[in-house]
LUMMI-968531 format. One record per residue (C-alpha): residue number from 1; x, y, z. Coordinates in Angstrom, 2 decimals. Example, Ala and Ser with C-alpha at 12.3 -4.5 7.8 and 13.67 -1.06 7.14 Angstrom:
site n: 1&x: 12.30&y: -4.50&z: 7.80;
site n: 2&x: 13.67&y: -1.06&z: 7.14;
***
This chain:
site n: 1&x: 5.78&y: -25.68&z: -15.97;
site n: 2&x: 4.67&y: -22.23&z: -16.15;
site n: 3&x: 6.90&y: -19.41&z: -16.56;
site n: 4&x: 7.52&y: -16.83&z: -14.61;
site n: 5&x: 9.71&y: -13.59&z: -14.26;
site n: 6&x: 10.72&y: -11.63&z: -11.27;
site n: 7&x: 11.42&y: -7.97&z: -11.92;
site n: 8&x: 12.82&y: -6.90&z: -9.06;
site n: 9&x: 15.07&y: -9.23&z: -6.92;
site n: 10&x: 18.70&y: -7.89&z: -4.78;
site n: 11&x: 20.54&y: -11.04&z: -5.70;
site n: 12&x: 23.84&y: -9.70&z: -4.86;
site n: 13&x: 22.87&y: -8.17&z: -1.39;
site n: 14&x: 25.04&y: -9.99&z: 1.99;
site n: 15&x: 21.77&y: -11.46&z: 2.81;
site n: 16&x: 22.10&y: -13.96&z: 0.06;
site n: 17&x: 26.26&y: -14.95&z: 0.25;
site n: 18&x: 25.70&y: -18.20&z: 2.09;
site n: 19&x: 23.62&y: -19.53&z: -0.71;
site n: 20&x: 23.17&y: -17.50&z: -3.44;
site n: 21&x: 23.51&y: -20.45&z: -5.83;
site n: 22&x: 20.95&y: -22.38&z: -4.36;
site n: 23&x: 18.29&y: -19.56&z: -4.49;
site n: 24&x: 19.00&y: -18.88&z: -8.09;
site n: 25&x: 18.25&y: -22.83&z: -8.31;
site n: 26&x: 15.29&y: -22.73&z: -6.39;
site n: 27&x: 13.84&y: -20.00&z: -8.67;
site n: 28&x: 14.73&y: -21.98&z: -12.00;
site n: 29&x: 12.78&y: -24.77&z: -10.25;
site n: 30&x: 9.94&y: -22.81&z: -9.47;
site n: 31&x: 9.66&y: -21.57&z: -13.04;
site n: 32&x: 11.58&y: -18.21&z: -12.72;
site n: 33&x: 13.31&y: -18.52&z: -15.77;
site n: 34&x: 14.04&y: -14.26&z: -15.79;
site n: 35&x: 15.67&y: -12.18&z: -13.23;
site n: 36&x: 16.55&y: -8.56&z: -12.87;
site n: 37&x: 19.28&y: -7.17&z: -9.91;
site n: 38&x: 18.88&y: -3.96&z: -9.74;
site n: 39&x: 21.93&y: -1.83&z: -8.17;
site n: 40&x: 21.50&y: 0.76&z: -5.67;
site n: 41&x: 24.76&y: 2.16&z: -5.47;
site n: 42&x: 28.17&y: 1.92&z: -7.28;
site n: 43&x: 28.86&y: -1.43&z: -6.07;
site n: 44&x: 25.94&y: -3.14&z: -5.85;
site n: 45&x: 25.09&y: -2.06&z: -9.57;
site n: 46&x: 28.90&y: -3.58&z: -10.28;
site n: 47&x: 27.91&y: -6.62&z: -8.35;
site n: 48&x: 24.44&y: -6.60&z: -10.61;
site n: 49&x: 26.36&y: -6.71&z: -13.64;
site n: 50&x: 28.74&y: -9.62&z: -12.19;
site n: 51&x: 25.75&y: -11.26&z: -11.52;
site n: 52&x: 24.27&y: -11.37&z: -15.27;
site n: 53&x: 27.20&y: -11.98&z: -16.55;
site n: 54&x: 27.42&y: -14.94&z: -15.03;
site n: 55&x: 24.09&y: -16.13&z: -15.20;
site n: 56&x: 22.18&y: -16.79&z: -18.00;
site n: 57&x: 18.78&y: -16.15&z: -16.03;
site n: 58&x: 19.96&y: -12.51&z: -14.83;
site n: 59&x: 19.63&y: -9.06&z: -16.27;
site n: 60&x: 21.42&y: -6.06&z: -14.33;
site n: 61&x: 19.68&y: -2.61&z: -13.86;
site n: 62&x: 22.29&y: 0.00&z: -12.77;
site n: 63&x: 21.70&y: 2.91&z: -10.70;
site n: 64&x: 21.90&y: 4.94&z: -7.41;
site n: 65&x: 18.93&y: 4.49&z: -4.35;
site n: 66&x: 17.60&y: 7.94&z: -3.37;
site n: 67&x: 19.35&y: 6.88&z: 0.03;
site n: 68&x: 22.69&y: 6.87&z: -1.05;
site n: 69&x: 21.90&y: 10.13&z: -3.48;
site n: 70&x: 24.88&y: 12.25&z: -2.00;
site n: 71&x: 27.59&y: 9.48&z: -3.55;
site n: 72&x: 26.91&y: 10.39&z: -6.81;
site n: 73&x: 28.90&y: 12.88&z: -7.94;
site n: 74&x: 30.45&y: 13.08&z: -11.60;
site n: 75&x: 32.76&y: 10.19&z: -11.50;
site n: 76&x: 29.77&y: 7.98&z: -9.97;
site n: 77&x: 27.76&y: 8.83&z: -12.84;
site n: 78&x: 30.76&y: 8.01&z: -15.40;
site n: 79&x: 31.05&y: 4.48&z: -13.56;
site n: 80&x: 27.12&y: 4.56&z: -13.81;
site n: 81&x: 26.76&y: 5.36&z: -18.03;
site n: 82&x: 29.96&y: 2.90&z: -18.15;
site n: 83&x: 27.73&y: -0.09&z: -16.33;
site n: 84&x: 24.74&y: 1.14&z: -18.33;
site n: 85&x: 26.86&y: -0.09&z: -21.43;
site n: 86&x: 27.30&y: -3.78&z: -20.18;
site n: 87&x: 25.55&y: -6.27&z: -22.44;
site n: 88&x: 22.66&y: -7.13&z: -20.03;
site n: 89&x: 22.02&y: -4.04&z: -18.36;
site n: 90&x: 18.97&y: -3.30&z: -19.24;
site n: 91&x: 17.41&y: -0.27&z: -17.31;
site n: 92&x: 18.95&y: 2.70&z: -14.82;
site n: 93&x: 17.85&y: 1.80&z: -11.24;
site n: 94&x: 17.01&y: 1.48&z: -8.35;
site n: 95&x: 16.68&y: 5.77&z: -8.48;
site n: 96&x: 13.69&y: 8.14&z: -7.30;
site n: 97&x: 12.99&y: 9.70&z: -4.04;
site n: 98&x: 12.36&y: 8.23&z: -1.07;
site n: 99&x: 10.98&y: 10.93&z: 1.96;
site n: 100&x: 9.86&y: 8.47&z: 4.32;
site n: 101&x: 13.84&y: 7.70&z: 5.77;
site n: 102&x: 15.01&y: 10.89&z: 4.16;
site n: 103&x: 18.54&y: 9.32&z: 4.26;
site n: 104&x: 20.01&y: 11.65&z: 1.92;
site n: 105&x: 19.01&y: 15.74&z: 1.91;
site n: 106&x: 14.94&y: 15.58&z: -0.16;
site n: 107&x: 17.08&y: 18.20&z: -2.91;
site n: 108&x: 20.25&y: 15.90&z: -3.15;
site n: 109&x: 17.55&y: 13.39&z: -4.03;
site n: 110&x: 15.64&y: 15.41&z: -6.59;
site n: 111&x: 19.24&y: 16.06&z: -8.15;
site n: 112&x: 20.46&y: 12.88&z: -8.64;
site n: 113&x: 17.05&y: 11.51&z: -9.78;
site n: 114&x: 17.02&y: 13.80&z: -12.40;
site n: 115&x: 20.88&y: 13.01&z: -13.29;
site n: 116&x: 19.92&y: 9.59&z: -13.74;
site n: 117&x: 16.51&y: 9.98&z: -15.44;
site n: 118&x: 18.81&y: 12.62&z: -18.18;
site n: 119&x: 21.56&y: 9.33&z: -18.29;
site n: 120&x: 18.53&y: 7.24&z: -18.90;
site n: 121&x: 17.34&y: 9.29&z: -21.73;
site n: 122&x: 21.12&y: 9.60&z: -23.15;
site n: 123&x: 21.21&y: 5.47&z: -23.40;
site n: 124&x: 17.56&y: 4.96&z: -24.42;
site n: 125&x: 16.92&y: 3.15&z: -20.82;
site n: 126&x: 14.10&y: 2.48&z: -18.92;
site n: 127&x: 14.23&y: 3.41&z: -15.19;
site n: 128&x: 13.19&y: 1.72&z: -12.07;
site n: 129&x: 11.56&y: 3.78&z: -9.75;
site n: 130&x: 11.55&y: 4.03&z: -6.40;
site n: 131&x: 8.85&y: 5.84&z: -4.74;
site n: 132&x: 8.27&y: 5.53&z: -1.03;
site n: 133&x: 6.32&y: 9.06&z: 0.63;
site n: 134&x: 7.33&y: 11.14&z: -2.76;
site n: 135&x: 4.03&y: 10.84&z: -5.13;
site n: 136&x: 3.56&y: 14.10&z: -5.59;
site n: 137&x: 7.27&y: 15.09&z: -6.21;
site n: 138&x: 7.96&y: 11.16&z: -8.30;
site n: 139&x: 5.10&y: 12.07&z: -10.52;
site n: 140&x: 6.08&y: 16.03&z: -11.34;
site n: 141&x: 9.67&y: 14.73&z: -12.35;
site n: 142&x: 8.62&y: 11.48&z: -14.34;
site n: 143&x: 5.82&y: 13.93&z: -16.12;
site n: 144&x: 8.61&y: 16.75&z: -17.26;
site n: 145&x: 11.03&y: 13.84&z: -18.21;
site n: 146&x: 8.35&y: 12.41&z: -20.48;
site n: 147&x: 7.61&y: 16.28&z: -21.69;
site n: 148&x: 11.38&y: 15.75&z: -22.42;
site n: 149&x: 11.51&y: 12.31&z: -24.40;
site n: 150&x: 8.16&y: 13.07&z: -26.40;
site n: 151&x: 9.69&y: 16.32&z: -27.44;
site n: 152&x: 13.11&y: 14.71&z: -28.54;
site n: 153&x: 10.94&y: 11.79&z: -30.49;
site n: 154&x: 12.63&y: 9.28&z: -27.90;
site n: 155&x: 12.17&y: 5.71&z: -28.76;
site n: 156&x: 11.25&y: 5.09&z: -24.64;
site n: 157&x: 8.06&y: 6.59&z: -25.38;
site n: 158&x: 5.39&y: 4.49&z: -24.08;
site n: 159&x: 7.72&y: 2.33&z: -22.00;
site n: 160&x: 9.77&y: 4.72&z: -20.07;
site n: 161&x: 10.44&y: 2.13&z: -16.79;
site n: 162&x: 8.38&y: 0.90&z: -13.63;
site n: 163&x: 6.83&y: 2.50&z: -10.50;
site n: 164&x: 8.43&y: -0.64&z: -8.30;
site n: 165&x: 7.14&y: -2.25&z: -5.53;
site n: 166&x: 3.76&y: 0.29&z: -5.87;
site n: 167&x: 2.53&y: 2.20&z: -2.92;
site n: 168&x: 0.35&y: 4.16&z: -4.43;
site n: 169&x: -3.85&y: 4.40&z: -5.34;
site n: 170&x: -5.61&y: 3.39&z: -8.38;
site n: 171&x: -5.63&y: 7.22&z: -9.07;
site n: 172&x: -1.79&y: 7.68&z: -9.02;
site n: 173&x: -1.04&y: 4.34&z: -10.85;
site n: 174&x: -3.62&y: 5.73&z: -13.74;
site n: 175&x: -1.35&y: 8.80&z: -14.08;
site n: 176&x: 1.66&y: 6.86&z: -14.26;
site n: 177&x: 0.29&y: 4.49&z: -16.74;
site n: 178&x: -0.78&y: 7.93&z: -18.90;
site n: 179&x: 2.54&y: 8.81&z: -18.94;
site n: 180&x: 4.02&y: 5.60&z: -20.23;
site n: 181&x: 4.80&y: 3.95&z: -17.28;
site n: 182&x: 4.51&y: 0.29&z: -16.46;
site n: 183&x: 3.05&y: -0.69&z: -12.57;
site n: 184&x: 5.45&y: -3.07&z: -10.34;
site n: 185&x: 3.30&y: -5.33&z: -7.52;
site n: 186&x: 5.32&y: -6.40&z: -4.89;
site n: 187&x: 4.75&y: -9.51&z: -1.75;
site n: 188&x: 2.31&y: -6.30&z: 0.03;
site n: 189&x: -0.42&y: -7.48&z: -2.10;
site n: 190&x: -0.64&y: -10.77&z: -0.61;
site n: 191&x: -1.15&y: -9.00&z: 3.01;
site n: 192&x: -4.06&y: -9.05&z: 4.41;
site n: 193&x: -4.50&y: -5.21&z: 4.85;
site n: 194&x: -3.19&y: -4.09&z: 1.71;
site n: 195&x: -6.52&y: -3.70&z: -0.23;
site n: 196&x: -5.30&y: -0.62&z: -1.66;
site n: 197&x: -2.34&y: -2.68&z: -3.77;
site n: 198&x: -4.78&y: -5.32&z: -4.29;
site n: 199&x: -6.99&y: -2.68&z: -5.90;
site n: 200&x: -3.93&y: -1.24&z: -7.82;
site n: 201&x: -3.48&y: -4.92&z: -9.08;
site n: 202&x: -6.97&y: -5.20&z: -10.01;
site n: 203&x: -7.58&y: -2.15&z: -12.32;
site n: 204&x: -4.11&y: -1.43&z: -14.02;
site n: 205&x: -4.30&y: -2.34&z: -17.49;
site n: 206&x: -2.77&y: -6.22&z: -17.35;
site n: 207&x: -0.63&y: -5.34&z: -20.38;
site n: 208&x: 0.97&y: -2.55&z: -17.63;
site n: 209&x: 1.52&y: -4.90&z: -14.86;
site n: 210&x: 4.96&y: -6.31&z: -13.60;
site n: 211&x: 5.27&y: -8.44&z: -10.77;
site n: 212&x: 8.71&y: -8.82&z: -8.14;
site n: 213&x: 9.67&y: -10.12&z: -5.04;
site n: 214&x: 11.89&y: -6.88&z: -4.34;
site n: 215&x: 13.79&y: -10.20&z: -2.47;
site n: 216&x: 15.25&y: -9.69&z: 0.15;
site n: 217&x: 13.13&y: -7.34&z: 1.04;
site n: 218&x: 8.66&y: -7.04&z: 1.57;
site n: 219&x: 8.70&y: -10.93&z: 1.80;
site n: 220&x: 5.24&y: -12.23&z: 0.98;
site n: 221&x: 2.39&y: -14.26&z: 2.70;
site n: 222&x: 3.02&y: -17.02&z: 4.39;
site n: 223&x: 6.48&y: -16.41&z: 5.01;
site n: 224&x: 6.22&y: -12.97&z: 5.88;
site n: 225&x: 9.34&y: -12.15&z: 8.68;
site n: 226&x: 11.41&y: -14.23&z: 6.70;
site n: 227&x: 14.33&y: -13.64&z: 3.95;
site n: 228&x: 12.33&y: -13.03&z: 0.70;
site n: 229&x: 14.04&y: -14.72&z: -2.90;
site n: 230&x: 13.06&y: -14.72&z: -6.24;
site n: 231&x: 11.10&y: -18.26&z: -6.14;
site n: 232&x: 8.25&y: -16.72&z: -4.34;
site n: 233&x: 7.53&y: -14.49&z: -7.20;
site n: 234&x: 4.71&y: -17.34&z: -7.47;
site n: 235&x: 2.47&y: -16.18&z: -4.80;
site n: 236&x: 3.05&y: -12.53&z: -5.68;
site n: 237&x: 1.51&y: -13.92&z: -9.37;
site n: 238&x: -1.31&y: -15.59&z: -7.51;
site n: 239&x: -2.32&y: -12.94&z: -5.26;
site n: 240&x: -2.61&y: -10.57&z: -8.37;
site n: 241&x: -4.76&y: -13.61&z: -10.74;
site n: 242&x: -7.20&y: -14.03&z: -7.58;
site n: 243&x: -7.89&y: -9.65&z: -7.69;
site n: 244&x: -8.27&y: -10.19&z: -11.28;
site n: 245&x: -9.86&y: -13.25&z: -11.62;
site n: 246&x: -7.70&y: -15.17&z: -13.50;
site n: 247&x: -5.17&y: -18.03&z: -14.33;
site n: 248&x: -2.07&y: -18.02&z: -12.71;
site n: 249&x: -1.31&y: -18.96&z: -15.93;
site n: 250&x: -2.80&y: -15.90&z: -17.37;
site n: 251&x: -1.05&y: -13.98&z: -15.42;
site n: 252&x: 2.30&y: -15.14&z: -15.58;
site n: 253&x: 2.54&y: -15.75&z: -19.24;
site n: 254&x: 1.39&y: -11.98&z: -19.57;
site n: 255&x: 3.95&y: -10.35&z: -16.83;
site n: 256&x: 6.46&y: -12.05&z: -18.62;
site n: 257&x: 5.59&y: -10.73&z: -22.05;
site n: 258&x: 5.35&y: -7.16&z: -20.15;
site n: 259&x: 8.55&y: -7.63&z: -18.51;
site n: 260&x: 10.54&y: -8.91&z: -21.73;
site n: 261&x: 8.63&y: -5.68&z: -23.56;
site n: 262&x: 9.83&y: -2.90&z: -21.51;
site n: 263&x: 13.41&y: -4.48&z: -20.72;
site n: 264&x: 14.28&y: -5.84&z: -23.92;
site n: 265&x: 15.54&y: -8.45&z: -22.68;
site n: 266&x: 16.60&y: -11.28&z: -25.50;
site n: 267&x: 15.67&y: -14.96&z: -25.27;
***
């Protein structure tokens, strides 16, 4: 069976409660032998860490969305660095910017994204990134932090996180890759308009390519409208081998490898 990894999955989000055990099962049987839950607030990134502790299959990323940016204040970031310290967490995230909903105040955003990205740095993390509207703003910040960790002879250098679920051009995922960033494709890429991600998918170094479901969430092709979960990583994996042309073997084996890399995830 091939294996396959999803990067990027909500596991521990209310829209799985009714049968979270049988999703996890359905990805084992679909080859998904590697999960990360990232949190987006204090207790989902609790709930994350539940979650891998429990399962053998799941790795925890800890952090706070850009939407929920004015929650985290100096004890949140304690809680945060204690999380961090669990034995499977293995990157600070979901954090970034995100100006499209503009939930949270675009300089509350910038402050705890930098918060995080300096916590990061303190535990020798990688981040997950979320970027939705912010290039410009995403890129100056992730540039000065790796200013920051090249300066300090960090030991991220060269795999400092993932730009997840990319919405971004070939030119911005180049820059990101420069830096020492890794590229996250999402269920988009199997839609029929996103050429763009397709592109993105096509040209990014393979050794700098991740691929999620982002589940529940950005479900892909042909069960778009539906509840998204880890097992359909697969097509995601297939969408990306048919821009490249290759294996879905190919593919998998080598977003694994990537994955496994930049995590450090054991086993």
């Amino acid at each position: 069976m091939i294996e396959l990894v999803d990067s990027h999955c909500h596991l521990d989000q209310p829209h799985f409660d009714s049968d979270r055990e049988a999703v996890i099962a359905r990805a084992a049987e679909n080859g998904v032998t590697k999960l990360i839950n990232p949190g987006v607030d204090l207790p989902s990134s609790r709930a994350a860490v539940a979650l891998a502790r429990q399962h053998p299959c799941i790795y925890a990323a800890v952090g706070v969305h850009p939407h929920d940016a004015t929650t985290l204040d100096a004890a949140a970031l304690a809680e945060l660095k204690a999380l961090a310290r669990a034995p499977k967490s293995v990157a600070i995230g979901e954090i970034g910017l995100d100006y499209y909903r503009d939930l949270s105040p675009r300089d509350v955003q910038r402050r705890a994204f930098q918060a995080q990205l300096d916590l990061a740095a303190e535990l020798g993390l990688p981040v997950i990134v979320h970027d939705r509207d912010a290039h410009a703003d995403v890129l100056a910040m992730l540039s000065s932090w790796s200013v920051s960790l090249h300066d300090s002879r960090s030991a991220l250098n060269g795999k400092l996180g993932v730009l997840h679920s990319f919405s971004g051009d070939v030119a911005l995922a180049r820059r990101a890759v420069a830096l020492g960033f890794y590229i996250g494709i999402s269920g988009p890429v199997t839609y029929k308009n996103a050429d763009q991600t397709r592109e993105v998918a096509r040209t990014v170094p393979m050794e700098r390519l991740l691929i999620e479901t982002d589940a529940p969430y950005l479900t892909p092709q042909p069960y778009r409208g539906k509840r998204n979960e880890p097992a359909y990583v697969r097509l995601v994996a297939r969408a990306v081998a048919e821009a490249r042309g290759l294996t879905l073997e190919q593919v998998a084996a080598q977003t694994l490898a990537n994955t496994t890399t930049l995590f450090g995830m054991a086993g």
